[in-house]
Biopython code that builds the backbone (N, CA, C, O; Angstrom):
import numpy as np
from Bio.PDB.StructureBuilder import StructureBuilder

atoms = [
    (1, "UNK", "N", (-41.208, -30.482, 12.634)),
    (1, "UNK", "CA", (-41.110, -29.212, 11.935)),
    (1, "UNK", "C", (-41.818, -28.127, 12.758)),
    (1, "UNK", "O", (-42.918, -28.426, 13.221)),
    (2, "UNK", "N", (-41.413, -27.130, 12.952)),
    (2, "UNK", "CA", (-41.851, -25.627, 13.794)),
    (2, "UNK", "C", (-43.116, -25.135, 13.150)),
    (2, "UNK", "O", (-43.334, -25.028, 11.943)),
    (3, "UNK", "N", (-43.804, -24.891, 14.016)),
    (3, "UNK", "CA", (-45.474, -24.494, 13.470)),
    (3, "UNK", "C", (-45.932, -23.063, 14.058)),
    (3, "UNK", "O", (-45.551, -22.544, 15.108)),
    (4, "UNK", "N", (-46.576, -22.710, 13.392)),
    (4, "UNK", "CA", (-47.096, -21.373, 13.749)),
    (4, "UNK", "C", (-47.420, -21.408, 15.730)),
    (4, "UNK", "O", (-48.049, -22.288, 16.317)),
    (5, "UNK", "N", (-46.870, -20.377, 16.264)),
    (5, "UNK", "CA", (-47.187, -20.151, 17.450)),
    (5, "UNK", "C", (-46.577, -21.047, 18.315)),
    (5, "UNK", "O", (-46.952, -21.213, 19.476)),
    (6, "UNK", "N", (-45.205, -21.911, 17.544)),
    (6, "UNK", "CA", (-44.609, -22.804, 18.653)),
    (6, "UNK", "C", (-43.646, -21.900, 19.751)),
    (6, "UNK", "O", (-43.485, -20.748, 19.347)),
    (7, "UNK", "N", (-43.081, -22.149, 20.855)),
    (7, "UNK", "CA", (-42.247, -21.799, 21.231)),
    (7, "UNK", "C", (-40.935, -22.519, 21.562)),
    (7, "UNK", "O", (-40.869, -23.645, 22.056)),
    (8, "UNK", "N", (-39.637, -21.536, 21.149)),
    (8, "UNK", "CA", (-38.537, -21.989, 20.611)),
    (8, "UNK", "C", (-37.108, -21.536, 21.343)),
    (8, "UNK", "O", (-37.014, -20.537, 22.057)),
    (9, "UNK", "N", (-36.477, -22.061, 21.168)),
    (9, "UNK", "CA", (-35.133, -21.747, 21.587)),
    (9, "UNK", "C", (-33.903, -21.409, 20.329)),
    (9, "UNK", "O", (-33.917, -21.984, 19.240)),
    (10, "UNK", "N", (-33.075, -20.579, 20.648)),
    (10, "UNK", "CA", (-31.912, -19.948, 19.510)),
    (10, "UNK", "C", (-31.243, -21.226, 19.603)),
    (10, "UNK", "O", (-31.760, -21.895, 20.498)),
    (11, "UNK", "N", (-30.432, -21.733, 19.108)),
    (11, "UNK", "CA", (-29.635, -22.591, 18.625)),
    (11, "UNK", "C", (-28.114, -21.927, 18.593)),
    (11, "UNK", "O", (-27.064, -22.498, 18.889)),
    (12, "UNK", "N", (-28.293, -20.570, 18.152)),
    (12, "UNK", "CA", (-26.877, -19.886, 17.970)),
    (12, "UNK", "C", (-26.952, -19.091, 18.341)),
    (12, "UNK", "O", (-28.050, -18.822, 18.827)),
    (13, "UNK", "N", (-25.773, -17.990, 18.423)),
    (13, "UNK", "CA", (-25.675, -16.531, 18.556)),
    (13, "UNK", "C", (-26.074, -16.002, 17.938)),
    (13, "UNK", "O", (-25.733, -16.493, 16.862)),
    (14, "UNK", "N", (-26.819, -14.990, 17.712)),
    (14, "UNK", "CA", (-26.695, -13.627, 16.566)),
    (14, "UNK", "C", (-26.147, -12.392, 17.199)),
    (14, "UNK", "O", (-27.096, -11.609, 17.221)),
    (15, "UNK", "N", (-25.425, -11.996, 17.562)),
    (15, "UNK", "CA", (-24.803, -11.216, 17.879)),
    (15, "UNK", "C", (-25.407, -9.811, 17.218)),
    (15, "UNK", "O", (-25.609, -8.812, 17.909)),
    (16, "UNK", "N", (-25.646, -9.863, 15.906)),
    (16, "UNK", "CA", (-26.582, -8.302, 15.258)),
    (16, "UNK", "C", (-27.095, -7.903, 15.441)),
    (16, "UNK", "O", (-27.233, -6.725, 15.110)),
    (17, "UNK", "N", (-28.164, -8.854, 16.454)),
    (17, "UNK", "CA", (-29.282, -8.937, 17.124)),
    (17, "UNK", "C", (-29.367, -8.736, 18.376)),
    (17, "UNK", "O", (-30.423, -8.399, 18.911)),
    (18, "UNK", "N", (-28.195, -8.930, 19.050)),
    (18, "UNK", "CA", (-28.051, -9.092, 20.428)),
    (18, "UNK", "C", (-28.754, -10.323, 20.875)),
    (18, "UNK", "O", (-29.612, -10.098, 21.729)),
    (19, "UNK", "N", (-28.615, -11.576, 20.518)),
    (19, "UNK", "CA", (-29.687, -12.526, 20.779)),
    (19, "UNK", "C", (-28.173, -13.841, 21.193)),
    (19, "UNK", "O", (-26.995, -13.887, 20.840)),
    (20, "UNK", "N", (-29.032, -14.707, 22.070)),
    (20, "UNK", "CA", (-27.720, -15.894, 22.531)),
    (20, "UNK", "C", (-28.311, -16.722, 22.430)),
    (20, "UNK", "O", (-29.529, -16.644, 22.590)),
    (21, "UNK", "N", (-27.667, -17.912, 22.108)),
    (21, "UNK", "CA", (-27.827, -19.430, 22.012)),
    (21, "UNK", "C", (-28.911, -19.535, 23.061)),
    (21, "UNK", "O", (-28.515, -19.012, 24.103)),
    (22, "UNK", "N", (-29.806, -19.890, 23.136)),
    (22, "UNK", "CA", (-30.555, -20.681, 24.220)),
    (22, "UNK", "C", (-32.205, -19.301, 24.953)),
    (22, "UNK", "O", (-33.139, -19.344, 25.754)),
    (23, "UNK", "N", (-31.708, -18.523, 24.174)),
    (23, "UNK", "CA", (-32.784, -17.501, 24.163)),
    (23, "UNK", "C", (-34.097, -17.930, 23.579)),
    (23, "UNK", "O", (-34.286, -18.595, 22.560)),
    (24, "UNK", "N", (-35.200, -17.291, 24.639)),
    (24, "UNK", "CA", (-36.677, -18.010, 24.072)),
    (24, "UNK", "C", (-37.698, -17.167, 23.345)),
    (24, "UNK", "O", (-37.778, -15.972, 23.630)),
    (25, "UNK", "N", (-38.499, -17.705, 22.411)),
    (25, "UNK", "CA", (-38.844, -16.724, 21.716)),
    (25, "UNK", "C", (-40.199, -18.004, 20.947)),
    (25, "UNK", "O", (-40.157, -19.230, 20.844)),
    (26, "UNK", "N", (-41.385, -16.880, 20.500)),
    (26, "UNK", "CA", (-42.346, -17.891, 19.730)),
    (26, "UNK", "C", (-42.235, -17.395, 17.993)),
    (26, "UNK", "O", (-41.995, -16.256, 17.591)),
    (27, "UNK", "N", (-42.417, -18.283, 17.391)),
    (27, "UNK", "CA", (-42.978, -18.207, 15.771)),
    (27, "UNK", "C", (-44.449, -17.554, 15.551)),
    (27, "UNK", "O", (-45.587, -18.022, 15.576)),
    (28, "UNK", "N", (-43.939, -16.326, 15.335)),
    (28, "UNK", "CA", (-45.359, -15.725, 15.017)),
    (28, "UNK", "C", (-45.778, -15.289, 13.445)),
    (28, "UNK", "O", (-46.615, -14.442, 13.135)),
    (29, "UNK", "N", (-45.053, -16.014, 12.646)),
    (29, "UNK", "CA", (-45.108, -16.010, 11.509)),
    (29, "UNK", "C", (-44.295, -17.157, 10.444)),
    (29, "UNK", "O", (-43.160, -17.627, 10.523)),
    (30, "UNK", "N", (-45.126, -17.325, 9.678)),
    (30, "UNK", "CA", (-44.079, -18.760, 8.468)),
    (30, "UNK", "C", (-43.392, -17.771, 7.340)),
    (30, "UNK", "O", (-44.015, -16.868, 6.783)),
    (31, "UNK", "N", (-42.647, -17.942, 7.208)),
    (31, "UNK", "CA", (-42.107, -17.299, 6.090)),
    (31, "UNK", "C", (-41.382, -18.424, 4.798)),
    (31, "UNK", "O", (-40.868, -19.541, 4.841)),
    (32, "UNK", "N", (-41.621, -17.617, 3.913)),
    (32, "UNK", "CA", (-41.256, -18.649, 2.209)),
    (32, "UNK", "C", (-41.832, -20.497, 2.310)),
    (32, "UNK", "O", (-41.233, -21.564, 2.174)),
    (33, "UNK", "N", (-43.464, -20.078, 2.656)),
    (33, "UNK", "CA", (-43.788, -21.264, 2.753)),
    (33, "UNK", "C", (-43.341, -22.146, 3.692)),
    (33, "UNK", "O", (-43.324, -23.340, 3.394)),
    (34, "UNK", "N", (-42.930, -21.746, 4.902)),
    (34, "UNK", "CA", (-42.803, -22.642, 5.866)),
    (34, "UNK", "C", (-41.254, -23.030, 5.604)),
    (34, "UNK", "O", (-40.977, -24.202, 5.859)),
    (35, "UNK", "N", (-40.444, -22.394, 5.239)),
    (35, "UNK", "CA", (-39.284, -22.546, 4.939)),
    (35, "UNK", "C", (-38.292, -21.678, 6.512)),
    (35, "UNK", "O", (-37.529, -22.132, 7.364)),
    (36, "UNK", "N", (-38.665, -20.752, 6.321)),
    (36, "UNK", "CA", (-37.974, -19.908, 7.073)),
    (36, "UNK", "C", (-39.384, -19.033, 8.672)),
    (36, "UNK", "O", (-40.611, -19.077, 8.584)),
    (37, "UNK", "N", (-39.047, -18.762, 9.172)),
    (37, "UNK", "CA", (-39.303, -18.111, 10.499)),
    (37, "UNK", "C", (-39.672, -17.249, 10.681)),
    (37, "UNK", "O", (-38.579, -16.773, 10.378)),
    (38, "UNK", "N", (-40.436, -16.112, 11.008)),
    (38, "UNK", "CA", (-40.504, -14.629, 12.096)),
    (38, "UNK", "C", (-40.486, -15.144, 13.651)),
    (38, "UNK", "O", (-41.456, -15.784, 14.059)),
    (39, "UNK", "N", (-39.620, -14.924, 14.330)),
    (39, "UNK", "CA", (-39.308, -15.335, 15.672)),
    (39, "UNK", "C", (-39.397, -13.836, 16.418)),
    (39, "UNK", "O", (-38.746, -12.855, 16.057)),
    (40, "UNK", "N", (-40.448, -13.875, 17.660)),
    (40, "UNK", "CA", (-40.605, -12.529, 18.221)),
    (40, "UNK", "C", (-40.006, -12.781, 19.750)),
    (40, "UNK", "O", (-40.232, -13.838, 20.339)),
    (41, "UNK", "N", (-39.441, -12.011, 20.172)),
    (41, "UNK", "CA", (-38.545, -12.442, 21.418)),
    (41, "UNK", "C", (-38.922, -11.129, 22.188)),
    (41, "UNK", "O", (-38.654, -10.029, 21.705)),
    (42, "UNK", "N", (-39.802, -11.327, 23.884)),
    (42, "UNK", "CA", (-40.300, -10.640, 24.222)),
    (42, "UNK", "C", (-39.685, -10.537, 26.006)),
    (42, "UNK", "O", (-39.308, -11.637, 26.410)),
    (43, "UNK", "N", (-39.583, -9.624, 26.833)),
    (43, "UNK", "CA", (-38.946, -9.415, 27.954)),
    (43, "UNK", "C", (-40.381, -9.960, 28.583)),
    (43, "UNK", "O", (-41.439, -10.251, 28.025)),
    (44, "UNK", "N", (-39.887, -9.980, 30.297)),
    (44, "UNK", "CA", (-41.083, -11.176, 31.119)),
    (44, "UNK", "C", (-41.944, -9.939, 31.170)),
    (44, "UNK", "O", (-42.631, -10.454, 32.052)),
    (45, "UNK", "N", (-42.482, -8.830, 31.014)),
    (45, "UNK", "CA", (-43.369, -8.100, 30.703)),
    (45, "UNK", "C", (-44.128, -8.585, 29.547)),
    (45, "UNK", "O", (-45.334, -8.713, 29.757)),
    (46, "UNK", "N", (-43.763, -8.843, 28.540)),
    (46, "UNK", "CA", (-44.596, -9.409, 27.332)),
    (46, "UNK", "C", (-44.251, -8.235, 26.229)),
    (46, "UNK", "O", (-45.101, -8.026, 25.363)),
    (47, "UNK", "N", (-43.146, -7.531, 26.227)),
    (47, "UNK", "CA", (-42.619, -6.120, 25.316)),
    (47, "UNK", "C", (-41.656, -6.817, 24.335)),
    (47, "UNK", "O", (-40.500, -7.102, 24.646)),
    (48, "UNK", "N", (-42.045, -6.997, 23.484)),
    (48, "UNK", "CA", (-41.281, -7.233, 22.263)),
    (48, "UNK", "C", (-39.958, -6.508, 22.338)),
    (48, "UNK", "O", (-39.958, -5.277, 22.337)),
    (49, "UNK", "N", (-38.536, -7.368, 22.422)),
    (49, "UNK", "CA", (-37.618, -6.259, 22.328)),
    (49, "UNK", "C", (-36.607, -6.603, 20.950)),
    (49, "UNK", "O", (-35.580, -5.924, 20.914)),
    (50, "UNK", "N", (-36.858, -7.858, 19.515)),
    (50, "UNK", "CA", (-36.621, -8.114, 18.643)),
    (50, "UNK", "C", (-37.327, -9.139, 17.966)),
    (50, "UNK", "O", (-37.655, -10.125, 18.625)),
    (51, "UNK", "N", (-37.586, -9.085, 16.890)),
    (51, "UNK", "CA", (-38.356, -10.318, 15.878)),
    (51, "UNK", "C", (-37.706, -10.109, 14.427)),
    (51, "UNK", "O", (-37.820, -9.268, 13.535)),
    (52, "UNK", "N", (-36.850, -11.472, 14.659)),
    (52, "UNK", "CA", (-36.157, -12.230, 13.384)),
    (52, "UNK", "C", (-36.799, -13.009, 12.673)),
    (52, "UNK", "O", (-37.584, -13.856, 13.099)),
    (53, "UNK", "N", (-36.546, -12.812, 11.593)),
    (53, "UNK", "CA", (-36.448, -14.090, 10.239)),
    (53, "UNK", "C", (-35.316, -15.303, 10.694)),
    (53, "UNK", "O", (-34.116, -15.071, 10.843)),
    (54, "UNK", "N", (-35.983, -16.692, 10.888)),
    (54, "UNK", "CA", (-34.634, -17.488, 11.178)),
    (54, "UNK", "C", (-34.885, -18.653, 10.471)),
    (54, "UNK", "O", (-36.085, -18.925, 10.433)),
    (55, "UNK", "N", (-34.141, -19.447, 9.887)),
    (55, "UNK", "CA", (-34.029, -20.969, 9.724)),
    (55, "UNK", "C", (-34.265, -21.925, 10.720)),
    (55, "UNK", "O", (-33.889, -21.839, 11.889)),
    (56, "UNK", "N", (-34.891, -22.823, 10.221)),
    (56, "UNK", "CA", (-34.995, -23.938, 11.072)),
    (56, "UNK", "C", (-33.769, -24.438, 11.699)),
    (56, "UNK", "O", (-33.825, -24.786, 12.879)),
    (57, "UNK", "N", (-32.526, -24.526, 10.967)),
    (57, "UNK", "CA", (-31.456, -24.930, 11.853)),
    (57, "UNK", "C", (-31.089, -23.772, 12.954)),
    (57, "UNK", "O", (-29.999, -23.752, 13.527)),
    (58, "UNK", "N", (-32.033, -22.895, 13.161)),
    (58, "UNK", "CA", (-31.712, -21.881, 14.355)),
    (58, "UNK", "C", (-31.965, -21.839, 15.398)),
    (58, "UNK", "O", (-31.389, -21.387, 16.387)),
    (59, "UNK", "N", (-33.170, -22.484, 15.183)),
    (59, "UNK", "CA", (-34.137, -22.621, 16.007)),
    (59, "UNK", "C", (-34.123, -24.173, 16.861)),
    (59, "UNK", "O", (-33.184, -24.910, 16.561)),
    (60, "UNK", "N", (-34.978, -24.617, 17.752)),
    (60, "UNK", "CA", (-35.328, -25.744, 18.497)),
    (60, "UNK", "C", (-36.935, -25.516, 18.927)),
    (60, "UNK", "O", (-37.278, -24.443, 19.424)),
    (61, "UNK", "N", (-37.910, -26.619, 18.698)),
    (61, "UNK", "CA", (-39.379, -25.974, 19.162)),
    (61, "UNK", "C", (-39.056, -27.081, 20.682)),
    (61, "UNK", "O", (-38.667, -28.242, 20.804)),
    (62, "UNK", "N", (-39.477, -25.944, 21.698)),
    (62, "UNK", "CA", (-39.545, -26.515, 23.197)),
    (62, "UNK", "C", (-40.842, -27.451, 23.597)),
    (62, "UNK", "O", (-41.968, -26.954, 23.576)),
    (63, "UNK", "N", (-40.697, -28.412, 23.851)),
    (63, "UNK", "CA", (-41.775, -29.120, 24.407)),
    (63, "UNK", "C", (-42.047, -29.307, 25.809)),
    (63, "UNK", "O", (-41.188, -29.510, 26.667)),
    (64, "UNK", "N", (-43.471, -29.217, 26.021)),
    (64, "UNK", "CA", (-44.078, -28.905, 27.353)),
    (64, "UNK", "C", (-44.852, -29.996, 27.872)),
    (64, "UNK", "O", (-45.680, -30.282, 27.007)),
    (65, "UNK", "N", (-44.968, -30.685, 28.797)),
    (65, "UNK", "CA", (-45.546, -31.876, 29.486)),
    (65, "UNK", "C", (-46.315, -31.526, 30.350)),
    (65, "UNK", "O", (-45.953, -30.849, 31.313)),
    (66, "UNK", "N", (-47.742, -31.998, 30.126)),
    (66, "UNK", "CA", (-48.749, -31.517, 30.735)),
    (66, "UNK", "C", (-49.135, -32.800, 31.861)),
    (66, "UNK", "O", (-49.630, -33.795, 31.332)),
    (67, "UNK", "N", (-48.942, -32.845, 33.386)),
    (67, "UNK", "CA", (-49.003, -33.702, 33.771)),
    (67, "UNK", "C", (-50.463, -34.074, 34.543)),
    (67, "UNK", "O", (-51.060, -33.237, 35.219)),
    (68, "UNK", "N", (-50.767, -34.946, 34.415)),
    (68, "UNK", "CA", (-51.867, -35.644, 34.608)),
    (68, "UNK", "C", (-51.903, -35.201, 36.646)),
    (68, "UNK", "O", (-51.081, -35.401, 37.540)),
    (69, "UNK", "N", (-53.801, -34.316, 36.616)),
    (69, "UNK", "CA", (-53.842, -34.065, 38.121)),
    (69, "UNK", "C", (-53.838, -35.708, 39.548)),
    (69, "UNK", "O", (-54.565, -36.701, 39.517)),
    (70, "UNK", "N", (-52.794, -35.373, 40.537)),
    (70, "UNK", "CA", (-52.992, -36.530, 41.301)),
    (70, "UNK", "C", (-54.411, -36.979, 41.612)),
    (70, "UNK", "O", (-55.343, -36.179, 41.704)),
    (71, "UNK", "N", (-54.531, -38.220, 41.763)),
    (71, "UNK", "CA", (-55.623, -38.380, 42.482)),
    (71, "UNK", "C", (-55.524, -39.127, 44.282)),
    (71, "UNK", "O", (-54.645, -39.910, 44.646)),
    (72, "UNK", "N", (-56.436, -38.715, 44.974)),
    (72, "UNK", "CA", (-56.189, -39.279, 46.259)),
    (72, "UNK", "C", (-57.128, -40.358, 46.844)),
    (72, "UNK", "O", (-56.902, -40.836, 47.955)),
]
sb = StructureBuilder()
sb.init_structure("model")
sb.init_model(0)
sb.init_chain("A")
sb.init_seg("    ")
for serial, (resi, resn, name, xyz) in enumerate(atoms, 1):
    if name == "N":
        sb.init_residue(resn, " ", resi, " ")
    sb.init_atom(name, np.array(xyz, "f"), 0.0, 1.0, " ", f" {name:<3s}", serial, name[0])
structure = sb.get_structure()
């Protein structure tokens, strides 16, 4: 389940939005009890250029692998 401050991927189009399938964006808010989303979607500057309300079926939370430093 998607948690505050995860980061996520669109699942679909929104077109209203100007937003595409596979667009990245973090949860910066729970809405209706953890039911629903505020998703803030920001340019590689860090400028907010839309933040949706979305469903979980909209969304995908991205997972990140932190790899263990070599040793020599």
């Amino acid at each position: 389940m998607p948690e505050l401050l995860d980061v996520v991927a669109l699942t679909v189009n929104l077109s209203e939005y100007n937003l595409l399938s596979g667009q990245v964006g973090s949860i910066v808010e729970l809405l209706a009890d953890g039911a629903a989303f505020e998703v803030e979607f920001s340019d590689s500057n860090g400028q907010t250029y839309e933040s949706v309300g979305l469903l979980p079926q909209q969304i995908m939370v991205l997972h990140f692998e932190i790899k263990a430093p070599i040793s020599f």
